[in-house]
N, C-alpha and C positions, 0 to 999 in steps of 0.2 A: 504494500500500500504506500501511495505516493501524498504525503499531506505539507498543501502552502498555506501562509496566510497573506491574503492582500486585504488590504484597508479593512472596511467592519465584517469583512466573510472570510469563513473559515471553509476551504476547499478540501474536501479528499478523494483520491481517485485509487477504486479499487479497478479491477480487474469487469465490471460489467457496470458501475453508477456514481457519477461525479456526485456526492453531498454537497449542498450548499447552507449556509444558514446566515439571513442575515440580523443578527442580534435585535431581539425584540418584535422582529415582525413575521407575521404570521398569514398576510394579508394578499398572498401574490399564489397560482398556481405554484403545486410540486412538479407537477412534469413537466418540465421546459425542454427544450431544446437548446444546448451550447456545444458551438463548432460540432455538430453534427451528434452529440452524445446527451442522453439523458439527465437530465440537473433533477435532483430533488432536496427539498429541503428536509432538515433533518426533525423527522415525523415528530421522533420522540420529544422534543425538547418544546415541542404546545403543550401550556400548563393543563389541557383535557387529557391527553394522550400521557403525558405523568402522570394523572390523577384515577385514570384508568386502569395503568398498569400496577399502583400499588394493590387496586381494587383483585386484579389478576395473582398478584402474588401471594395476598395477603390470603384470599378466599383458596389458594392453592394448596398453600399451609393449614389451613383452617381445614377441609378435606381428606386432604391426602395423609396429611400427618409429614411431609417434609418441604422442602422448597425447591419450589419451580428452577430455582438457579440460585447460584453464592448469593446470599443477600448481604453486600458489602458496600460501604459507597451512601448517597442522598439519593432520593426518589429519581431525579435528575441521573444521575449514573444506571440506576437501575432499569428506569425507565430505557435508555440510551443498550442497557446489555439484554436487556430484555428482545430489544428490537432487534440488533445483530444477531440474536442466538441461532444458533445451526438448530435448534428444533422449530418445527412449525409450534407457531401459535396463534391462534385466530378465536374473536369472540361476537357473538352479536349480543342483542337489547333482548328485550320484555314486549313489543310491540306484539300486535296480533300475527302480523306476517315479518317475523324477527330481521330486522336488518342485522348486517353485519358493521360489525362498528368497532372493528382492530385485525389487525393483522399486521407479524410482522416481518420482516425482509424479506425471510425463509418461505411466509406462507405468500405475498406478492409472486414470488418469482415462479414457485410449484403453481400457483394458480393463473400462473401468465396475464397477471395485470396489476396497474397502478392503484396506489391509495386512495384515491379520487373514485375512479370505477368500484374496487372492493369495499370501499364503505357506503357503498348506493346500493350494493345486492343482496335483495331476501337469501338469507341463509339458504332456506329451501331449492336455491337454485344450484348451489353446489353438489348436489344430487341427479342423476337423471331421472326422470320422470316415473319409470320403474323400480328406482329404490327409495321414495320419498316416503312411502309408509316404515319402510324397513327404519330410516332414518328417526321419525316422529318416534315411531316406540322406543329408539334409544334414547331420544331425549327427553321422553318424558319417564326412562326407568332413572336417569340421571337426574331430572328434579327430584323424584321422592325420595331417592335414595341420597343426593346430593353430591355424588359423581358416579360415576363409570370406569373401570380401569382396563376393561377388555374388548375395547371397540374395534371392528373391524370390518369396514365398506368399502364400495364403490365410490367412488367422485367425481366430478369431471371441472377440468378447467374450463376459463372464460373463453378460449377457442376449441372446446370439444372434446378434448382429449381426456382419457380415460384413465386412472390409475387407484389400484388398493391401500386403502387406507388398513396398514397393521397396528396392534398394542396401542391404539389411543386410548388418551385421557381424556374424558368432559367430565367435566365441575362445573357448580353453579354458582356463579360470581355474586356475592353476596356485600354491601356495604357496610358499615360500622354497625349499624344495627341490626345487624343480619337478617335484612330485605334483600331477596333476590333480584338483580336489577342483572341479570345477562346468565349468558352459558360459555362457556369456551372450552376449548381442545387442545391439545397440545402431542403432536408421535414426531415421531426421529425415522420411522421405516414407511416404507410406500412403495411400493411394485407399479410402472408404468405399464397397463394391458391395451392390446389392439387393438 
């Protein structure tokens, strides 16, 4: 990884996405276009998307009985290692037809699309059409129970493509007062099928 700083932005270029961020604002598209390469701004560090990912962590622990990742560092770092992690992690809301409303690097890039598009899609679209019942029942043995540790589906990205979901986790993302306000998932294995 190649990282400069010029004037108020902080540049890094890995290997597929230039980050940009420029201090304090929040207010411009993430996916731009520079010298031909994708710019995004750096998700984590919108005080929603911190305040969400403690929600994630925190209801992780609460759950699971361990944590999602080292929890070392300010909500700010966490938030920030949370979003690089090599495992998917993706969560929607409470609504009637659940949007999705996080996802980070890992699950962008498996699902072949931007932050912008993945936080506008009914969850239920990440399913095709023939396994959205399959889906519902596991998400609702995941609310009673208030997670799931042995999930295992079908999925499909935002251009079609197909692959298994092994050993996921869904949890019920719960706030201080332990109000369910989302679900999220989180696996490391996935098999691309044809």
């Amino acid at each position: 990884m190649v990282c400069t700083r010029a004037l108020s932005r902080i540049i890094a270029l890995n290997a597929q996405t230039w980050y940009q961020r420029t201090i304090g604002r929040y207010d411009f598209p993430s996916a731009l276009l520079h010298q031909g390469m994708r710019v995004t701004i750096q998700i984590w560090a919108n005080p929603a998307v911190m305040d969400w990912s403690q929600l994630l962590l925190n209801s992780f622990r609460h759950w699971i009985g361990r944590d999602l990742l080292e929890r070392v560092g300010d909500p700010a770092y966490q938030a920030h290692a949370l979003f690089l992690s090599s495992s998917i992690v993706i969560s929607h809301g409470t609504e009637e037809d659940p949007i999705i409303n996080y996802g980070n690097q890992a699950a962008m890039e498996l699902w072949e699309t931007t932050w912008e598009d993945l936080t506008r899609t009914p969850s239920r679209l990440t399913a095709e059409p023939i396994n959205r019942a399959e889906r519902e029942w596991m998400l609702e043995q995941a609310r009673i129970r208030g997670y799931l540790d042995t999930y295992q589906g079908v999925r499909v990205t935002s251009t079609g493509r197909r692959f298994l979901v092994e050993n996921a986790i869904i949890w019920n993302v719960v706030d201080a007062g332990g109000q369910r306000v989302g679900q999220a998932a989180t696996f490391t294995h996935w098999t691309w099928l044809a």
